[in-house]
C-alpha positions in Angstrom: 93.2 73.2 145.6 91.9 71.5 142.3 93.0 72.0 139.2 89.9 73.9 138.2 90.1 76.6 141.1 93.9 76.7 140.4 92.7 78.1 136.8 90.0 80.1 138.1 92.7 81.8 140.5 94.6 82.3 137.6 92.0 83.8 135.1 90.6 86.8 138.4 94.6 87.4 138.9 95.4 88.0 135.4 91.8 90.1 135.2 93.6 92.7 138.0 94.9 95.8 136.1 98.3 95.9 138.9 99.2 92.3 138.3 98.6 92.5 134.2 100.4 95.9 134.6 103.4 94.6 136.4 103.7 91.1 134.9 103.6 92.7 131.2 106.4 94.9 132.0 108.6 91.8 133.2 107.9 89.8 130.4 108.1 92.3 127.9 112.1 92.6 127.6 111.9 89.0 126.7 109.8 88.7 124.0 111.4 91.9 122.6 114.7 89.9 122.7 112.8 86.5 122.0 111.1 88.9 119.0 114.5 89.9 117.4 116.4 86.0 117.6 113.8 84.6 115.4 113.1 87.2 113.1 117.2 87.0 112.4 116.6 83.3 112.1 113.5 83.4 109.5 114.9 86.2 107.1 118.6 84.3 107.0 117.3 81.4 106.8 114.9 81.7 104.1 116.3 84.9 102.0 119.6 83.4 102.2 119.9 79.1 102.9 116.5 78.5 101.4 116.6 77.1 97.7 114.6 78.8 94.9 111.3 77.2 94.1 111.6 75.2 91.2 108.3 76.9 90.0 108.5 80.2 91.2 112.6 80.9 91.7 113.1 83.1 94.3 110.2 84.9 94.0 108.7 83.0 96.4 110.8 84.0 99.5 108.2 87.2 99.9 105.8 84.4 102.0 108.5 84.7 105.0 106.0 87.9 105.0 103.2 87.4 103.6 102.3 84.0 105.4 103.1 85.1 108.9 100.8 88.3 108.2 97.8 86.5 106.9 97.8 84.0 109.5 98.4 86.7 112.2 95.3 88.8 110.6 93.0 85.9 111.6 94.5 85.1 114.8 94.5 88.4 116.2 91.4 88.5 115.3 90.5 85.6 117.2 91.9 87.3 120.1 89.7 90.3 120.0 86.5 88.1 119.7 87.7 86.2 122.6 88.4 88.9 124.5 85.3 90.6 123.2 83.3 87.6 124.6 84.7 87.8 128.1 84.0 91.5 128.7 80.4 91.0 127.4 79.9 87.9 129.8 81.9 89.0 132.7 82.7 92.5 132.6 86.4 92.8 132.5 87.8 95.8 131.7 91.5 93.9 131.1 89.7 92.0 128.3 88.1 95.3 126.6 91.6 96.8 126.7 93.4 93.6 124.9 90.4 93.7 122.6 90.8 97.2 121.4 94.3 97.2 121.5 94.6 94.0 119.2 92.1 96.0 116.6 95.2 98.4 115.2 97.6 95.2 115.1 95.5 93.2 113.5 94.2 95.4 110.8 98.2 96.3 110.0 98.8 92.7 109.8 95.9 92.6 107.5 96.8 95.0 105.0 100.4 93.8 105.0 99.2 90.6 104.0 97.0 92.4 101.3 99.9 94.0 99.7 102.4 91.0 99.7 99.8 88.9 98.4 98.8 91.4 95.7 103.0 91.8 95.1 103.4 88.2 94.8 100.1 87.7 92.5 101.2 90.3 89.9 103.9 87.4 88.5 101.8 84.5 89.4 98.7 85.7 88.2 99.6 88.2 85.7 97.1 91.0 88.2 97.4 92.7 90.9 94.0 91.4 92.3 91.1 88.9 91.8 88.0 88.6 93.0 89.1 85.3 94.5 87.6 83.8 97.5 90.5 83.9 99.6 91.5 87.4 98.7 87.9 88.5 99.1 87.1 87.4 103.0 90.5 88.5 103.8 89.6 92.3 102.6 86.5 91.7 104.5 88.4 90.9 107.3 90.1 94.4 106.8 87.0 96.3 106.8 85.7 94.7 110.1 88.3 95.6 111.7 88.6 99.2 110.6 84.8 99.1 111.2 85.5 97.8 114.7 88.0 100.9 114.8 85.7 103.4 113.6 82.6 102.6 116.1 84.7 102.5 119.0 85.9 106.0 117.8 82.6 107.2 117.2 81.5 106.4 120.8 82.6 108.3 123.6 81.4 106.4 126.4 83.9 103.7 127.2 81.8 101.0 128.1 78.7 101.5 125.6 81.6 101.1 123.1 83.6 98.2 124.4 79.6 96.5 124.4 78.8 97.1 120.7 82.7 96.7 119.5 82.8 93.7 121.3 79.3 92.5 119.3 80.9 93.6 116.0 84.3 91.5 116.8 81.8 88.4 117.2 79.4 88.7 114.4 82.8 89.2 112.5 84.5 86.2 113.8 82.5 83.9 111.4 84.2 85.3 108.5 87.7 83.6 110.1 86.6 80.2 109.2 85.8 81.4 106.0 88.5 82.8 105.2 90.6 79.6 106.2 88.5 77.1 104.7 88.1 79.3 101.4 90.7 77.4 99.4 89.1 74.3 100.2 85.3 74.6 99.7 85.5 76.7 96.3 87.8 76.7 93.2 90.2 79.4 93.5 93.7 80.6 92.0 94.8 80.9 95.6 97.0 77.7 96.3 95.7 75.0 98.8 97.1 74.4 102.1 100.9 73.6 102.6 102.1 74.6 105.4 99.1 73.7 107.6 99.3 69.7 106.6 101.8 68.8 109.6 101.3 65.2 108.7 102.5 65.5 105.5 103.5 69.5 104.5 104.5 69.8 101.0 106.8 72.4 101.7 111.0 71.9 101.6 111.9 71.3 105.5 114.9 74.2 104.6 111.8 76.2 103.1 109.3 75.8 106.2 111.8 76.1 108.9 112.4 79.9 108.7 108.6 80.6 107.9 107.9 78.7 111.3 110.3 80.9 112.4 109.0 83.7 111.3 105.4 82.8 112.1 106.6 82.9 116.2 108.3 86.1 115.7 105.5 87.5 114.6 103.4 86.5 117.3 106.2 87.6 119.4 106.0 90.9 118.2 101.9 91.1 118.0 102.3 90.5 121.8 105.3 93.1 122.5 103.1 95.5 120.9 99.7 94.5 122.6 101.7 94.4 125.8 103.1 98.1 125.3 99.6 99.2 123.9 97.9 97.4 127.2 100.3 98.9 129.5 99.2 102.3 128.2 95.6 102.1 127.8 95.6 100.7 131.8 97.4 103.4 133.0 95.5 106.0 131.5 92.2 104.3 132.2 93.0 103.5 135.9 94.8 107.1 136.7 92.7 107.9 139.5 93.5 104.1 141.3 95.5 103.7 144.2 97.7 101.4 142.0 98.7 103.7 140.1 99.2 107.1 142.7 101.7 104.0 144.1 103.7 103.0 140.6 103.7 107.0 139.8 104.9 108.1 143.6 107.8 105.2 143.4 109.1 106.1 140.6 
């Protein structure tokens, strides 16, 4: 078997609502456990070993939050378009439940990285809020999602809303490189890239390895949370299967 039907085999197993239903619930106790370790790791590590900034003191330490959140708003986001994409093109009802699913994470992550952002600008910026670039497509990213959230709502056939949710989550997905490239094509207050320079990061080493520890833990805990949420949704969407007369009759 080639490598490409080995992938293909792969991608129609993980589309079956039994095997995502079973394999989620194996995997889940681990990245709960996975989830906990590294957030440990990330606070210790950069509320208590990491020096003060020598501009900012230890005001800074609130991006062991705030960083993790922003980048999880746009990658969540990412997921949902993805996802979004393959239910339009092949119909897979897994891939509208991941979508949907992500939409509530992803618009937490959001606001939390709203409000830290707006907590660490009051000192920096001497305001609460700017009409900067970067803090601009970010809210924007807020309202597509609870726009995404709100049309699904409003629909009460299943698969007519997965379609024009799943539209909406890809007409949105433009603003992602917008908001990651906003620093870099205009002038705002918002500080360049730091973190994301791996050849040459200008960021402490005892500063960035607890936020790259807390950057996993909170995909960790996006996906113990989609994985709970998935779990849910596929039961109650695929009650009447044979699958699941079998899970309920074991147990």
């Amino acid at each position: 078997m080639s490598v490409k039907d080995k992938v293909w085999l792969w991608f129609h197993r993980m589309a079956s609502p039994a095997y995502f239903y079973k394999l989620a619930g194996q995997l889940l106790p681990w990245c709960i456990v996975a989830t906990i370790i590294l957030m440990l790791v990330g606070l210790v590590g950069g509320l208590v070993f990491a020096p003060a900034d020598y501009q900012q003191g230890d005001g800074f330490r609130i991006i062991y939050v705030h960083v993790p959140a922003a980048w999880m708003s746009m990658f969540v986001y990412m997921v949902m378009a993805v996802n979004s994409a393959i239910f339009l093109i092949w119909h897979i009802k897994l891939s509208d439940i991941v979508a949907r699913s992500s939409a509530i994470i992803g618009a937490s992550f959001t606001f939390l990285a709203l409000v830290t952002g707006s907590i660490w600008g009051k000192p920096m910026w001497g305001t609460w809020w700017v009409w900067d670039a970067r803090l601009t497509s970010e809210l924007l990213l807020l309202f597509l999602y609870l726009g995404y959230i709100g049309l699904r709502s409003a629909i009460d056939d299943r698969r007519v809303a997965g379609k024009a949710g799943s539209i909406l989550a890809l007409v949105g997905a433009i603003n992602i490189p917008i908001i990651h490239y906003s620093v870099v094509w205009w002038n705002t207050l918002h500080q360049a890239p730091s973190v994301s320079k791996f050849d040459n990061p200008s960021i402490e080493i005892n500063m960035l390895v607890p936020l790259l520890c807390m950057a996993i833990a909170f995909k960790l805990f996006y996906l113990c949370i989609l994985l709970i949420n998935s779990r849910s949704e596929l039961l109650e969407q695929e009650k009447r299967s044979n699958w699941v007369k079998e899970l309920v009759t074991s147990s």
